[in-house]
py3Dmol code that shows the C-alpha trace and the ligand (Angstrom):
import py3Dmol

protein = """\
ATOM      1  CA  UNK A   1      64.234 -11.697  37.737  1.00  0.00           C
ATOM      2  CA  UNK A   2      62.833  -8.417  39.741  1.00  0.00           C
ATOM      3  CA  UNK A   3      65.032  -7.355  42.295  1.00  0.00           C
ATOM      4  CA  UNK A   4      62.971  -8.110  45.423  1.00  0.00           C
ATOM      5  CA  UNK A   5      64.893  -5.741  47.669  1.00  0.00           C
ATOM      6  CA  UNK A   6      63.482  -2.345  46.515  1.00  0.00           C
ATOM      7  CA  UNK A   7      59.993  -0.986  46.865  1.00  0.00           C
ATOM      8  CA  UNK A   8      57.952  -2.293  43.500  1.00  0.00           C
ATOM      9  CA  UNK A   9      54.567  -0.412  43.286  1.00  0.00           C
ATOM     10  CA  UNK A  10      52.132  -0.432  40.579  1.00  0.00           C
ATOM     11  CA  UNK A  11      51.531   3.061  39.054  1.00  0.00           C
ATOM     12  CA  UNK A  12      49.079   4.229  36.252  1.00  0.00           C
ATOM     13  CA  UNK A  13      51.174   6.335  34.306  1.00  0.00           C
ATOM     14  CA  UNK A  14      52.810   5.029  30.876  1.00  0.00           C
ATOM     15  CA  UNK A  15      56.437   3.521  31.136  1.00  0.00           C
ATOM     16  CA  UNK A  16      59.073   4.794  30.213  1.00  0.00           C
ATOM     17  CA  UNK A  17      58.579   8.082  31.644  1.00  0.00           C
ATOM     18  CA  UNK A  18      57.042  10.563  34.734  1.00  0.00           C
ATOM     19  CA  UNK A  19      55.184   9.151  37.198  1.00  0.00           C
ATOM     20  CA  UNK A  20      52.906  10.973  39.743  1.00  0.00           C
ATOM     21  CA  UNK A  21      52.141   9.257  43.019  1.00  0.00           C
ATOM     22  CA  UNK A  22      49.016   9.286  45.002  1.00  0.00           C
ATOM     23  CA  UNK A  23      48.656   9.644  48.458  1.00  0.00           C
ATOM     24  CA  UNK A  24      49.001   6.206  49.706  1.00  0.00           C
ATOM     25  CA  UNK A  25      51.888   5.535  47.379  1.00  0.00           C
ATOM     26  CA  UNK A  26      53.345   8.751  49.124  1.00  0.00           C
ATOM     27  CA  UNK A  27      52.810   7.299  52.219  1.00  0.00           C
ATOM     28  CA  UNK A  28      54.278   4.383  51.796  1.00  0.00           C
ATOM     29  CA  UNK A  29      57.515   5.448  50.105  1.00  0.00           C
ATOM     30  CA  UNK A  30      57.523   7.911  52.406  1.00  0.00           C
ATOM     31  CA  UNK A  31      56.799   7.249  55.921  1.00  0.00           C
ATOM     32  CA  UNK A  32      56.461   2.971  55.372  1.00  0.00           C
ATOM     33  CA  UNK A  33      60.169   2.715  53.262  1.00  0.00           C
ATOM     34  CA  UNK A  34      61.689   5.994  54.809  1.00  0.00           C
ATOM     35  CA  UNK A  35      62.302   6.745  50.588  1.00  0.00           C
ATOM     36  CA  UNK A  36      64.004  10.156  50.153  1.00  0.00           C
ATOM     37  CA  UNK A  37      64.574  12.104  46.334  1.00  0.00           C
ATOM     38  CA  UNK A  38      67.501  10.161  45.067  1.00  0.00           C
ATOM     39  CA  UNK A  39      66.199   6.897  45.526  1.00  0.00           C
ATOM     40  CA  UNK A  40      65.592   4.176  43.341  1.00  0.00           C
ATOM     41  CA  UNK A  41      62.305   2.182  43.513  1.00  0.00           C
ATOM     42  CA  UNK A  42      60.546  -0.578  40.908  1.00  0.00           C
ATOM     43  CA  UNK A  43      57.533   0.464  38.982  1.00  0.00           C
ATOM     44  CA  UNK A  44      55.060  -1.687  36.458  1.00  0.00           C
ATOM     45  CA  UNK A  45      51.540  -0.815  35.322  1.00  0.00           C
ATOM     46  CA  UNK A  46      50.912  -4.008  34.065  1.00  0.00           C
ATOM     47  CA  UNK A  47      51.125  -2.506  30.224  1.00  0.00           C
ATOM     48  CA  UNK A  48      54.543  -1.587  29.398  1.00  0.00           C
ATOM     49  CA  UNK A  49      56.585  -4.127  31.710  1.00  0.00           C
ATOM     50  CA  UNK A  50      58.581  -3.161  34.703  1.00  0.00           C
ATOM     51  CA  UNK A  51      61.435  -0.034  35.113  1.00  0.00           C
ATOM     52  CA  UNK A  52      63.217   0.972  37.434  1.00  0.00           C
ATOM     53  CA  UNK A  53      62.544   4.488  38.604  1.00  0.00           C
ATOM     54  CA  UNK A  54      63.811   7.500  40.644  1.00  0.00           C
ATOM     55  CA  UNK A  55      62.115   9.421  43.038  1.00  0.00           C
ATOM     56  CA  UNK A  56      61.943  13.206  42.608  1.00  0.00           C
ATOM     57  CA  UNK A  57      59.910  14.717  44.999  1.00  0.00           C
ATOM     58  CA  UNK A  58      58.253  13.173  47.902  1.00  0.00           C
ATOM     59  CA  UNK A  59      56.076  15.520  49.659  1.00  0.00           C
ATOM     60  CA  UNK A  60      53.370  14.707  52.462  1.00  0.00           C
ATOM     61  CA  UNK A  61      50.217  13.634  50.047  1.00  0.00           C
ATOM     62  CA  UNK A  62      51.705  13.814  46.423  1.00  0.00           C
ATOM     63  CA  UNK A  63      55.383  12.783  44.662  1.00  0.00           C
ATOM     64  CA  UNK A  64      56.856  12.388  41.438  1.00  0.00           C
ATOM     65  CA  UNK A  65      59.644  10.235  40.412  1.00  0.00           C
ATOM     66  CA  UNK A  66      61.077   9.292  36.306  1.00  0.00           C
ATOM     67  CA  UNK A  67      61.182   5.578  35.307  1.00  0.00           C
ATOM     68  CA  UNK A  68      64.136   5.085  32.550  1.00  0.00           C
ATOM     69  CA  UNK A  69      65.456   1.915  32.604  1.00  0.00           C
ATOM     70  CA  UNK A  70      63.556  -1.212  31.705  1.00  0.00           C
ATOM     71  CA  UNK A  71      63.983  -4.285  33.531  1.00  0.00           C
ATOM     72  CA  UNK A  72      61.530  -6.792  32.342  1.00  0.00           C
ATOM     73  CA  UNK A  73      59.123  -6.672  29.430  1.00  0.00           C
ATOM     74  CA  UNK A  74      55.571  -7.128  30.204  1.00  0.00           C
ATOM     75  CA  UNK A  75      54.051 -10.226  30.108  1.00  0.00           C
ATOM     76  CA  UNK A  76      50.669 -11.295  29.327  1.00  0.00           C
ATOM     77  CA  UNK A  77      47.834 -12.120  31.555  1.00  0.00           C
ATOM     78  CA  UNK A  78      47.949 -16.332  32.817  1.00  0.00           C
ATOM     79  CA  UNK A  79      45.213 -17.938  31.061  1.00  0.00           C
ATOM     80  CA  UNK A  80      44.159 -19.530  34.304  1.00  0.00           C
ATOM     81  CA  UNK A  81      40.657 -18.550  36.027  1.00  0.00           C
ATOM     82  CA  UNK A  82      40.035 -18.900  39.601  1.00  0.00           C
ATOM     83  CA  UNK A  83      36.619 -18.963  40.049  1.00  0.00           C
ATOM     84  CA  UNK A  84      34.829 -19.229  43.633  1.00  0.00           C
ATOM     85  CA  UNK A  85      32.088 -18.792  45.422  1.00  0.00           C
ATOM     86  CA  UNK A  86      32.194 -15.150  47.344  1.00  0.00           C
ATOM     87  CA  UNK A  87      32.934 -15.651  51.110  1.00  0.00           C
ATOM     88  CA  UNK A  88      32.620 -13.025  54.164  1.00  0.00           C
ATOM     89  CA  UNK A  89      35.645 -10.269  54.176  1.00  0.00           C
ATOM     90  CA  UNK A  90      38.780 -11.282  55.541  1.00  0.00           C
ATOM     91  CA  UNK A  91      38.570 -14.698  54.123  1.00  0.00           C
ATOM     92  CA  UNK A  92      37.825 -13.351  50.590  1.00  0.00           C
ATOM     93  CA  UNK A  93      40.352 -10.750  51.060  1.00  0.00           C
ATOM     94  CA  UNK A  94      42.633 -13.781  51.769  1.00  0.00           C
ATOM     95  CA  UNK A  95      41.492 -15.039  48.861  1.00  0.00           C
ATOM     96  CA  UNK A  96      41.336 -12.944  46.484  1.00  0.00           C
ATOM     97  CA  UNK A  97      45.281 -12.228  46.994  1.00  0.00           C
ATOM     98  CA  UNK A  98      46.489 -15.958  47.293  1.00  0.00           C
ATOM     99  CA  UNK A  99      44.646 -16.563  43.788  1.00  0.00           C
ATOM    100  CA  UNK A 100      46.443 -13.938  42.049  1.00  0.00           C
ATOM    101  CA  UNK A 101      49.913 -14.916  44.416  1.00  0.00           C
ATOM    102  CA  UNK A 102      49.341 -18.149  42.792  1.00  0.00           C
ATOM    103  CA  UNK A 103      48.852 -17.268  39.010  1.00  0.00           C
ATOM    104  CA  UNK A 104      45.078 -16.595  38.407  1.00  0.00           C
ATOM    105  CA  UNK A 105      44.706 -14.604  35.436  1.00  0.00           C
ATOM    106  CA  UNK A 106      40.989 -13.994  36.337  1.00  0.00           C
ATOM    107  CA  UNK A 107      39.454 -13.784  38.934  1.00  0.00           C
ATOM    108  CA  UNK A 108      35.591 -14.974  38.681  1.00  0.00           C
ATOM    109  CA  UNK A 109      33.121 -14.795  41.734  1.00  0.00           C
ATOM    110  CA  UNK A 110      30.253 -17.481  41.177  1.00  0.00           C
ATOM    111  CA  UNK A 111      26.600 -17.152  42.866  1.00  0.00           C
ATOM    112  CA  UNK A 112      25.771 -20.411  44.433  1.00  0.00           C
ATOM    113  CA  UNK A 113      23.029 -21.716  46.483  1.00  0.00           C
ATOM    114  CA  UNK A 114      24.797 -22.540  49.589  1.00  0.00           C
ATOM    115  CA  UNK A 115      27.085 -18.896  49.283  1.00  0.00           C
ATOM    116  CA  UNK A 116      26.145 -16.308  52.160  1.00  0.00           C
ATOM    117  CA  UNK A 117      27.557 -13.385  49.624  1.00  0.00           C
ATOM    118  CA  UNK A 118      26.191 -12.109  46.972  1.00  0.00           C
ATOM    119  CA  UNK A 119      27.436  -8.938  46.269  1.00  0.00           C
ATOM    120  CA  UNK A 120      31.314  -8.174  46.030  1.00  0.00           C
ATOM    121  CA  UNK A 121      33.375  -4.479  46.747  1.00  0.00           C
ATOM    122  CA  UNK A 122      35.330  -4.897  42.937  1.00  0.00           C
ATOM    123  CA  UNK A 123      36.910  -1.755  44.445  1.00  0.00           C
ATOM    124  CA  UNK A 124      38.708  -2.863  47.302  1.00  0.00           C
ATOM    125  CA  UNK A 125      39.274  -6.192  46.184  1.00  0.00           C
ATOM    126  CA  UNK A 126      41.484  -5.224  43.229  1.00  0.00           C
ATOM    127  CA  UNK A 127      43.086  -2.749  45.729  1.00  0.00           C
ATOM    128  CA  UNK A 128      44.079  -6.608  47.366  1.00  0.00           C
ATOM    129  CA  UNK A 129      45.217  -7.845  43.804  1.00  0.00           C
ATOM    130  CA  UNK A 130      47.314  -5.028  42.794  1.00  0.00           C
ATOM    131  CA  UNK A 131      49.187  -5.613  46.420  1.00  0.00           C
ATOM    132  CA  UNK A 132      49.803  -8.748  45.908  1.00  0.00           C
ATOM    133  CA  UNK A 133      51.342  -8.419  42.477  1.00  0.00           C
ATOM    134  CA  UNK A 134      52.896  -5.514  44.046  1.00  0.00           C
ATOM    135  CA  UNK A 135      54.861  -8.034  46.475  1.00  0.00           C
ATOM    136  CA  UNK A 136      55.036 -10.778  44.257  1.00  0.00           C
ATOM    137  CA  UNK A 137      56.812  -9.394  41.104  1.00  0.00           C
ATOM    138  CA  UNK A 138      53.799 -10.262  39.373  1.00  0.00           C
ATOM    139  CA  UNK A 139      53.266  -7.821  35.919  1.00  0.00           C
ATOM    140  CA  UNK A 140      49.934  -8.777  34.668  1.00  0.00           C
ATOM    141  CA  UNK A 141      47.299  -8.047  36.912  1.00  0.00           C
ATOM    142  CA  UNK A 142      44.668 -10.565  36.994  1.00  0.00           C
ATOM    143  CA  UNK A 143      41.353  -8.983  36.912  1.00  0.00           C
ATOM    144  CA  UNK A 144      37.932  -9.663  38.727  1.00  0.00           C
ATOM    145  CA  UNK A 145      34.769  -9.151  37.650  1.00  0.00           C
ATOM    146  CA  UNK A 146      31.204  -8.894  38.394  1.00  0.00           C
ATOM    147  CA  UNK A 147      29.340 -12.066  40.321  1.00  0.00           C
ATOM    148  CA  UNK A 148      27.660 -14.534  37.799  1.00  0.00           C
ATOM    149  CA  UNK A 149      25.553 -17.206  38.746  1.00  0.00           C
ATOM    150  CA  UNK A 150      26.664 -20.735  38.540  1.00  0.00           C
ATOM    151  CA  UNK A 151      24.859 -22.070  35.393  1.00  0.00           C
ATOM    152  CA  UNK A 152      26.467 -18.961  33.892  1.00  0.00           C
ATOM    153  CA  UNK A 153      29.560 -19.420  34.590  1.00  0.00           C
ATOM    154  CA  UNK A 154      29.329 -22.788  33.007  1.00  0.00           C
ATOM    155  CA  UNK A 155      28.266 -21.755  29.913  1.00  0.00           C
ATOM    156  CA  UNK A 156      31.233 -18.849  29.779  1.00  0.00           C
ATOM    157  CA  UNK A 157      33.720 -20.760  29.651  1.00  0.00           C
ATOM    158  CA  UNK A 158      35.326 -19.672  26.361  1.00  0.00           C
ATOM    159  CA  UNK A 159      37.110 -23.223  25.603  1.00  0.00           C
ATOM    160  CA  UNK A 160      38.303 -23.511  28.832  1.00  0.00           C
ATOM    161  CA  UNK A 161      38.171 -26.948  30.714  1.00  0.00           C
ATOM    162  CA  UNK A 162      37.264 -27.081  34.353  1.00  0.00           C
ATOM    163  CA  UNK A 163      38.273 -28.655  37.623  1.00  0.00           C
ATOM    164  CA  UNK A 164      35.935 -28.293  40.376  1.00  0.00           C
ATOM    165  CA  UNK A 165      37.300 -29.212  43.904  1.00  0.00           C
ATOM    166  CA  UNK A 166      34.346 -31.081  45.202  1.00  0.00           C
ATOM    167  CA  UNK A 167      34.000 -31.899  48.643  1.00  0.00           C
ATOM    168  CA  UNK A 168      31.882 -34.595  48.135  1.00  0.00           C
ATOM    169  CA  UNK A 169      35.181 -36.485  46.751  1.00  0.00           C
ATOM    170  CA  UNK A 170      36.983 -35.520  50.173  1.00  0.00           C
ATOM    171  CA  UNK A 171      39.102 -39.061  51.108  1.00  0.00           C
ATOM    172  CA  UNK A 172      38.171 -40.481  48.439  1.00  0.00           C
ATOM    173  CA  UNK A 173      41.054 -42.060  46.019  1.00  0.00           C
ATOM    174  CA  UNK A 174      42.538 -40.066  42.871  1.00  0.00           C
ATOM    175  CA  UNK A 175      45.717 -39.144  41.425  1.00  0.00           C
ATOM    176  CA  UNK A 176      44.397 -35.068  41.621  1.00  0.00           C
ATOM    177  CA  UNK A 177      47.326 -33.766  39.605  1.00  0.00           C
ATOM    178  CA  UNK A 178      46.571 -36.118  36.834  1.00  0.00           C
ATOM    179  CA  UNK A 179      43.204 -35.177  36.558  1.00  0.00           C
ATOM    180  CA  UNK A 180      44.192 -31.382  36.069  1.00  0.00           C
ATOM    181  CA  UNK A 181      46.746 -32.634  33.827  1.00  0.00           C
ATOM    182  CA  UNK A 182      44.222 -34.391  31.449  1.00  0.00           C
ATOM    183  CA  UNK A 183      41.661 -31.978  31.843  1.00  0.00           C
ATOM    184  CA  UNK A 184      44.408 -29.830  30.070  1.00  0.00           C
ATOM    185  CA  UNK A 185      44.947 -26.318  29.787  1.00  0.00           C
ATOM    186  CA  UNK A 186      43.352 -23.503  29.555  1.00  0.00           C
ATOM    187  CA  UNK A 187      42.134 -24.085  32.777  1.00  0.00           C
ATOM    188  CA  UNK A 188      39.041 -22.293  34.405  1.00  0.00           C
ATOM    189  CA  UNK A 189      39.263 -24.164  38.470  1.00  0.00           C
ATOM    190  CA  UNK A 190      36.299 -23.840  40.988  1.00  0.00           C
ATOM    191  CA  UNK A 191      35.579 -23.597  44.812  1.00  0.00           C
ATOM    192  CA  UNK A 192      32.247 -23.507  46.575  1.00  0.00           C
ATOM    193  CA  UNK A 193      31.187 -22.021  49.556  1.00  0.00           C
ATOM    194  CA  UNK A 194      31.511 -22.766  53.004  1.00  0.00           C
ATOM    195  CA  UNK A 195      28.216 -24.459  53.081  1.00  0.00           C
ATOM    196  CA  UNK A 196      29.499 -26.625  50.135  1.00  0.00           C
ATOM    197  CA  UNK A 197      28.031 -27.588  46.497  1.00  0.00           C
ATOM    198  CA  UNK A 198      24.383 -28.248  46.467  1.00  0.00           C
ATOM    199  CA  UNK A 199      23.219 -31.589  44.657  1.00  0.00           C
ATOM    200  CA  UNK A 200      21.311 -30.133  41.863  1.00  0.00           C
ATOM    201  CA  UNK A 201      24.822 -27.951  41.329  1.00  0.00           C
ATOM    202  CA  UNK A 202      27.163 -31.185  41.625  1.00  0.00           C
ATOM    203  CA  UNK A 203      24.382 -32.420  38.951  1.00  0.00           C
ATOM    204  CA  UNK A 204      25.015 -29.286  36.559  1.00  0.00           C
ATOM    205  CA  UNK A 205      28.739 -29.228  36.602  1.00  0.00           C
ATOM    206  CA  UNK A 206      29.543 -33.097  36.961  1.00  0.00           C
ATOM    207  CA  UNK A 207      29.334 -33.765  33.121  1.00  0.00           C
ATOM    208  CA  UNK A 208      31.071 -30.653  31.994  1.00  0.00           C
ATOM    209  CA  UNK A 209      33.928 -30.691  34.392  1.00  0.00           C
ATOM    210  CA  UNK A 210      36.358 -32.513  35.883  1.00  0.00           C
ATOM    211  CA  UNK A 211      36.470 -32.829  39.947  1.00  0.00           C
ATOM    212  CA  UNK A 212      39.156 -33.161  41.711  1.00  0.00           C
ATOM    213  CA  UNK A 213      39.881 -34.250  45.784  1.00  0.00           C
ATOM    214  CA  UNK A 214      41.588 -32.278  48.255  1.00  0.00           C
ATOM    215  CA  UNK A 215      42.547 -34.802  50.712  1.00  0.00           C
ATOM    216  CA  UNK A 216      40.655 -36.162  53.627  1.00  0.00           C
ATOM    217  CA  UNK A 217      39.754 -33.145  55.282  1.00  0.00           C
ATOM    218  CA  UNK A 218      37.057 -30.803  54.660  1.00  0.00           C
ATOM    219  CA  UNK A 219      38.803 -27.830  54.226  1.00  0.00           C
ATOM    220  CA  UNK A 220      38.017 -23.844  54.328  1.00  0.00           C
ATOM    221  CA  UNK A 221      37.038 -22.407  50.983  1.00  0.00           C
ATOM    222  CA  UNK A 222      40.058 -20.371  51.349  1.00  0.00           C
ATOM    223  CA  UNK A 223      42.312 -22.779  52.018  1.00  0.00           C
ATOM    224  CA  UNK A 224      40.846 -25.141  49.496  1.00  0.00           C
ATOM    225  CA  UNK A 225      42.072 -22.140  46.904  1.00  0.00           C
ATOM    226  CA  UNK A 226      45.313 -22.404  47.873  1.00  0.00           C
ATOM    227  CA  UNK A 227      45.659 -25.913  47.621  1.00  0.00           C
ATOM    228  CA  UNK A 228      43.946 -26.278  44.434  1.00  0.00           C
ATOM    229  CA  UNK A 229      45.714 -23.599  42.945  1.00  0.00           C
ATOM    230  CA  UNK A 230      49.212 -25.743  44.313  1.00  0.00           C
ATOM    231  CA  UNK A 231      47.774 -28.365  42.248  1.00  0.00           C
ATOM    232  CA  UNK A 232      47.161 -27.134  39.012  1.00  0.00           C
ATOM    233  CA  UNK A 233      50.775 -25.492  39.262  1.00  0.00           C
ATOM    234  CA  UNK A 234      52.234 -29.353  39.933  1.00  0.00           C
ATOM    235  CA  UNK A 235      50.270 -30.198  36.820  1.00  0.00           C
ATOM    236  CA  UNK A 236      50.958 -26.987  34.818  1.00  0.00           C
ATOM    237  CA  UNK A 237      54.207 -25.357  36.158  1.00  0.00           C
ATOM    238  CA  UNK A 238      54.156 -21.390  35.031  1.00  0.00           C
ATOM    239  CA  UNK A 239      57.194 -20.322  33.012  1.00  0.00           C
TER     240      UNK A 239
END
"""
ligand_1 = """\
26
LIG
N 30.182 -27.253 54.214
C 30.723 -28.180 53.288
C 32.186 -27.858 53.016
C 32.467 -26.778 52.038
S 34.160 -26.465 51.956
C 30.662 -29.557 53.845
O 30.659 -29.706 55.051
O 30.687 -30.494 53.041
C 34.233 -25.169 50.783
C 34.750 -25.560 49.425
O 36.122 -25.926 49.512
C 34.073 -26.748 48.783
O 32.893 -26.404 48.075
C 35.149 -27.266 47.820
O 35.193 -26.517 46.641
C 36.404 -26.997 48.607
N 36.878 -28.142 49.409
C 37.111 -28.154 50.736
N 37.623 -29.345 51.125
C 37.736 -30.092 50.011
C 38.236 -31.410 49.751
N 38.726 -32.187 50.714
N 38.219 -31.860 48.479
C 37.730 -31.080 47.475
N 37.250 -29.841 47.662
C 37.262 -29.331 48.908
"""
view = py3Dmol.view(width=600, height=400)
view.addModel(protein, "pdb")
view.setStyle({"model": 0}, {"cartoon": {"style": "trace"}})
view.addModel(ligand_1, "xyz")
view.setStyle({"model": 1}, {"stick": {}})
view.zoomTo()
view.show()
């Protein structure tokens, strides 16, 4: 296990070895952990598994430190995909981190007719992802890419099966881990958008995925991620 105590932050540089920081990671260790020259910090760059590291130099916009000792090898991406449909900032912000808190080893924004976003900032989104990972000792970071549309999406699947949390089966009856279970892994999961699944895209997915109840209540799209994503790790528990 990664020792949660000290400062873990995701650098570019190969491990074993130096490591430069930018500014925000200067910042941080800086003037956000009070770091000095001396002291010891966690490191991964989600390619040579995670080190331990000391820092150098810590000046105000630039700082160096030497990672030596390994503590965990890396691991490889989850097979999982999140997939959803793209929703205003702070909820997809939300999002975006609580998929990859939760073990999404892709993340995979889907156009939809009902979705009021079309376009995504990759940018600042991965900025969201690599924080997360950062925080939760994750050392494969899942990545995101461009928007497809639905149908797709549906025809990318690469041999993955799919679970669709469908509103339209809100209340209704269903044993929801079971269904994950038999749809069986690799799992690709989706969630609409806030103005829901339209019926001629319920008609396109229904006989190529499994669908899968929340509960009784109609929940946000970014809450819906959460709890499906708390589902498929009931049904499929990560090592
Ligand atoms: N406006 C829609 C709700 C969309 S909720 C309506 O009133 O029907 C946004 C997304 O969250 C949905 O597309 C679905 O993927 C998921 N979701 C929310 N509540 C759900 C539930 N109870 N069961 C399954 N999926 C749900």
């Amino acid at each position: 296990m990664s020792d949660f105590n000290a400062p873990r932050l995701f650098v570019d540089d190969d491990l074993p070895g130096s490591i430069t920081f930018d500014a925000r990671q200067t910042n941080y260790l800086r003037n956000v952990m009070r770091l000095k020259p001396g002291d010891s910090i966690i490191v991964f760059n989600g390619r040579d598994g995670e080190y331990r590291a000391t820092i150098d130099e810590l000046g105000k916009k630039a700082g160096e430190a030497v990672a030596s000792e390994k503590l965990r090898a890396q691991t490889r991406r989850p097979s999982l995909w999140y997939a959803f449909a793209p929703l205003k900032q702070a909820r997809l912000d939300y999002m975006v981190e609580k998929a990859a808190e939760m073990g999404a080893g892709r993340l995979v924004p889907v156009l939809t007719q009902h979705g009021q976003v079309r376009r995504i900032n990759r940018e600042r989104l991965t900025a969201n992802i690599v924080e997360a990972c950062e925080q939760c000792g994750i050392l494969s970071v899942p990545d995101i890419v461009e928007p497809v549309p639905l149908a797709d999406f549906l025809g990318s699947l690469d041999g993955r099966s799919l679970v669709v949390a469908d509103e339209a089966l809100a209340g209704e009856e269903g044993d929801a881990i079971a269904t994950i279970r038999a749809a069986g892994a690799p799992l690709a999961v989706l969630v609409g958008p806030e103005g829901g699944f339209s019926a001629e895209e319920r008609a396109l997915f229904t006989p190529r995925a499994s669908r899968v109840s929340l509960g009784p209540r109609v929940l946000r799209a970014d809450t819906a991620a959460v709890a499906l994503l708390a589902l498929v790790e009931a049904a499929f528990p990560s090592k």
